[in-house]
C-alpha positions as CSV (number, residue, x, y, z in Angstrom):
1,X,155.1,-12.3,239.7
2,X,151.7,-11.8,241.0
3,X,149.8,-14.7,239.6
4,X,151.5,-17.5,237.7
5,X,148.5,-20.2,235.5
6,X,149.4,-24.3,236.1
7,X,148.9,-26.5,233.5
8,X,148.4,-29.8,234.6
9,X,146.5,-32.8,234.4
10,X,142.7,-33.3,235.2
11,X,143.7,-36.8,236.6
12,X,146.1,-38.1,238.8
13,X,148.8,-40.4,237.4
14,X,150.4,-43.5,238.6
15,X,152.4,-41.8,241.0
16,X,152.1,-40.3,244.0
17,X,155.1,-37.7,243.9
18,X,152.3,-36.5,241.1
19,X,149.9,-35.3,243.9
20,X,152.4,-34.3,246.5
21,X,154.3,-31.7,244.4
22,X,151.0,-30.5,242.5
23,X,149.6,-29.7,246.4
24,X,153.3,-28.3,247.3
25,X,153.3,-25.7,244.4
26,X,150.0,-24.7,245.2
27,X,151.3,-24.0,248.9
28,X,154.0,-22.6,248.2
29,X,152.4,-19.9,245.6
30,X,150.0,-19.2,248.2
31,X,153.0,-18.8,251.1
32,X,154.3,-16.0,248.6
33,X,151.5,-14.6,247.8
34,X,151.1,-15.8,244.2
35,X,147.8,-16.1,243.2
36,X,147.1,-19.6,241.2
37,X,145.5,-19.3,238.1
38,X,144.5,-22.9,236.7
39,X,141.9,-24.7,234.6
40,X,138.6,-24.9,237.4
41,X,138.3,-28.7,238.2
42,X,138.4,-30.0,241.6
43,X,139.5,-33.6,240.1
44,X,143.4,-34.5,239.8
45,X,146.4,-32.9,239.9
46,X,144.1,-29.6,238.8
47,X,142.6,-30.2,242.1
48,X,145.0,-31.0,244.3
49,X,147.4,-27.6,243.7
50,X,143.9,-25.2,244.1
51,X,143.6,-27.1,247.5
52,X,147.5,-27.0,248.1
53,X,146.8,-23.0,247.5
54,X,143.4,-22.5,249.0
55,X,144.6,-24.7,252.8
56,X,147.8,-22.1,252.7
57,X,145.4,-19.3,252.8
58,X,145.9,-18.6,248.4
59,X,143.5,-17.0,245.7
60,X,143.1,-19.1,243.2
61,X,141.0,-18.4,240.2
62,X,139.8,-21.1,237.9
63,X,138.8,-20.7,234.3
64,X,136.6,-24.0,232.6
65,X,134.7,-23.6,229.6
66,X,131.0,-24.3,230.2
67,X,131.1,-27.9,227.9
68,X,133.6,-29.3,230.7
69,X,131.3,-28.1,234.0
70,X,130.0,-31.8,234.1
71,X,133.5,-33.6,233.4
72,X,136.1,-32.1,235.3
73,X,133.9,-31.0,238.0
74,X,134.0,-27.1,239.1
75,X,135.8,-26.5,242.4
76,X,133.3,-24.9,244.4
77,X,135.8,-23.4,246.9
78,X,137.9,-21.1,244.7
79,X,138.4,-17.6,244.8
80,X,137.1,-17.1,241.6
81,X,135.7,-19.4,238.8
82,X,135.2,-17.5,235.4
83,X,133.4,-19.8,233.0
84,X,134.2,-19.2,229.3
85,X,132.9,-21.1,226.2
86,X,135.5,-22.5,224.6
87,X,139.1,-23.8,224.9
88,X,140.7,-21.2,222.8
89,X,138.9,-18.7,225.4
90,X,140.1,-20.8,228.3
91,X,143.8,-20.7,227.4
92,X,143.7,-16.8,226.0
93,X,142.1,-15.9,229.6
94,X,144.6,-17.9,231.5
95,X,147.6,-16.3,229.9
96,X,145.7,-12.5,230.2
97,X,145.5,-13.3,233.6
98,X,149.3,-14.3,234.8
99,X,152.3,-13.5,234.4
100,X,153.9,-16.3,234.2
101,X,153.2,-20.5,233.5
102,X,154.1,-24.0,235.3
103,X,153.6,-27.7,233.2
104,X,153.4,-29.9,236.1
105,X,152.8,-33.7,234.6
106,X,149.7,-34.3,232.0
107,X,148.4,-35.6,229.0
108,X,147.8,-33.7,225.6
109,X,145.6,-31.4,227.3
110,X,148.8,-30.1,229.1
111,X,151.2,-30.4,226.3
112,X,149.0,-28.4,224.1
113,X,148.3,-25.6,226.4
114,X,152.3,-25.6,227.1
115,X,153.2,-25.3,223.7
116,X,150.7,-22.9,222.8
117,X,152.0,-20.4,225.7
118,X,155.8,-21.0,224.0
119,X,154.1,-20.9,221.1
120,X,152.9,-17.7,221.3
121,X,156.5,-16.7,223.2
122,X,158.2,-17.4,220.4
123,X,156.2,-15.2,217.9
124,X,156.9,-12.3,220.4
125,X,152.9,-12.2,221.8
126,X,153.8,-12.6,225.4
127,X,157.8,-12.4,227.5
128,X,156.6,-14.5,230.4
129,X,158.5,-17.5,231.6
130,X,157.3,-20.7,231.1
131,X,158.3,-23.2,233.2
132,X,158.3,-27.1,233.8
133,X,158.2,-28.5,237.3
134,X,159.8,-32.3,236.7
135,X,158.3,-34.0,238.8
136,X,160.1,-37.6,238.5
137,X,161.7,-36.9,235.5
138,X,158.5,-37.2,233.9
139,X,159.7,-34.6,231.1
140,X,162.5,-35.9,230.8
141,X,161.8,-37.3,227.0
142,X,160.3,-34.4,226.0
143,X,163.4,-32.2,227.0
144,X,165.3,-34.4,224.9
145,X,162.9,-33.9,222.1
146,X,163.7,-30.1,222.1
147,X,167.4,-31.1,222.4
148,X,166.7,-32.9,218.8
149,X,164.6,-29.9,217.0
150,X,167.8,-27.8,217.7
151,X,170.3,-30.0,216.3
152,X,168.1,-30.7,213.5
153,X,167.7,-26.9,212.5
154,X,163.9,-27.1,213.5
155,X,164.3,-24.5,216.6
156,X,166.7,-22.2,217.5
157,X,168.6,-22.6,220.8
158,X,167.7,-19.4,222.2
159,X,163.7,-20.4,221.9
160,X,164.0,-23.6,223.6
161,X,165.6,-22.1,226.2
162,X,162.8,-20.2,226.6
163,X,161.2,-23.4,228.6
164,X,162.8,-23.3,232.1
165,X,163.1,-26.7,234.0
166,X,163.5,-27.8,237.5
167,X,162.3,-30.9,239.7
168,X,162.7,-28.3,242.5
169,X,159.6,-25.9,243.3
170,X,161.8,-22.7,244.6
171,X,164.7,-22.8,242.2
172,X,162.3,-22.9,239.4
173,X,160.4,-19.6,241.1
174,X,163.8,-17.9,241.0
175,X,164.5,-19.4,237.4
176,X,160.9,-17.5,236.7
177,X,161.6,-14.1,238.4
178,X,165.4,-14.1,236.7
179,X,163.9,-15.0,232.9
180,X,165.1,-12.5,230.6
181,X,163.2,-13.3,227.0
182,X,164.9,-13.6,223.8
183,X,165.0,-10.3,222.1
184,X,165.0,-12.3,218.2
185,X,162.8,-13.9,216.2
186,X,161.4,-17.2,215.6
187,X,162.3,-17.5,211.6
188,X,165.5,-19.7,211.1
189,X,167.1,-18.7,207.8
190,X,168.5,-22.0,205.5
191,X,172.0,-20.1,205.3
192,X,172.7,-19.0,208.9
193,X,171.1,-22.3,210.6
């Protein structure tokens, strides 16, 4: 894996583990020379894993669309800031760029990005892992949630386990380079669910 985007939130949370992790990913992408891609804000978690990335000596490139310049603040200090002009764009030129996606903890914008990246995994657009770092357990509920659309017949088992999990930073790297995709297809029939 050369670069790998983060999805993450553009604030910082209630907790501090939040921070810490989002600045140790960054490092630690940037100690094995991973480039970061992310979202182009110097606020919140989205800022603290570019720093975590750029103090280790990282590349880090940032994609913001034009209408959030004067919200989440540009970081000034990247690599690379490529400004697009809308959110669609933003998220279509963060998956062209990587090979490969982390959810740290965040709000819809996060959840939405996510699951467009499985999304698009499960329709056979893209084979790259996606990945959740748990920070805190903060997934936690949603993990179950996936657990439910299985048993419910909403999702097949093989495409949730398409999202790979870990509250550990290197095992869910290796968890990434080891990711073999699932080789069929989204469409759940009503006689072999």
């Amino acid at each position: 894996m050369k670069r790998i985007t983060v999805f993450c939130a553009s604030s910082f949370g209630t907790e501090k583990i939040y921070e810490e992790q989002a600045i140790a990913l960054g490092k630690t992408l940037a100690e094995q020379n991973i480039e970061l891609v992310y979202g182009g804000a110097n606020v919140g978690l989205m800022g603290a894993v570019a720093d975590g990335a750029l103090n280790a000596g990282g590349k880090v490139i940032g994609v913001l669309p034009n209408f959030l310049r004067s919200k989440e603040i540009a970081h000034l200090g990247l690599t690379e800031l490529i400004l697009v002009e809308s959110m669609h764009q933003r998220k279509t030129k963060m998956n062209d760029l990587c090979d490969g996606v982390i959810a740290l903890p965040g709000g819809f914008g996060t959840l939405e990005e996510l699951f467009e990246m499985l999304t698009w995994a499960q329709l056979g657009l893209h084979k790259k892992p996606i990945a959740i770092l748990n920070i805190d357990g903060f997934y936690d509920a949603l993990i179950e949630l996936l657990k439910v659309m299985v048993e419910k017949g909403l999702l097949k088992d093989v495409n949730a386990s398409m999202v790979l999990v870990s509250d550990n930073i290197e095992d869910l790297l290796n968890k990434m380079r080891n990711y073999i995709p699932p080789t069929v297809g989204k469409w759940i029939d009503k006689e072999k669910s």
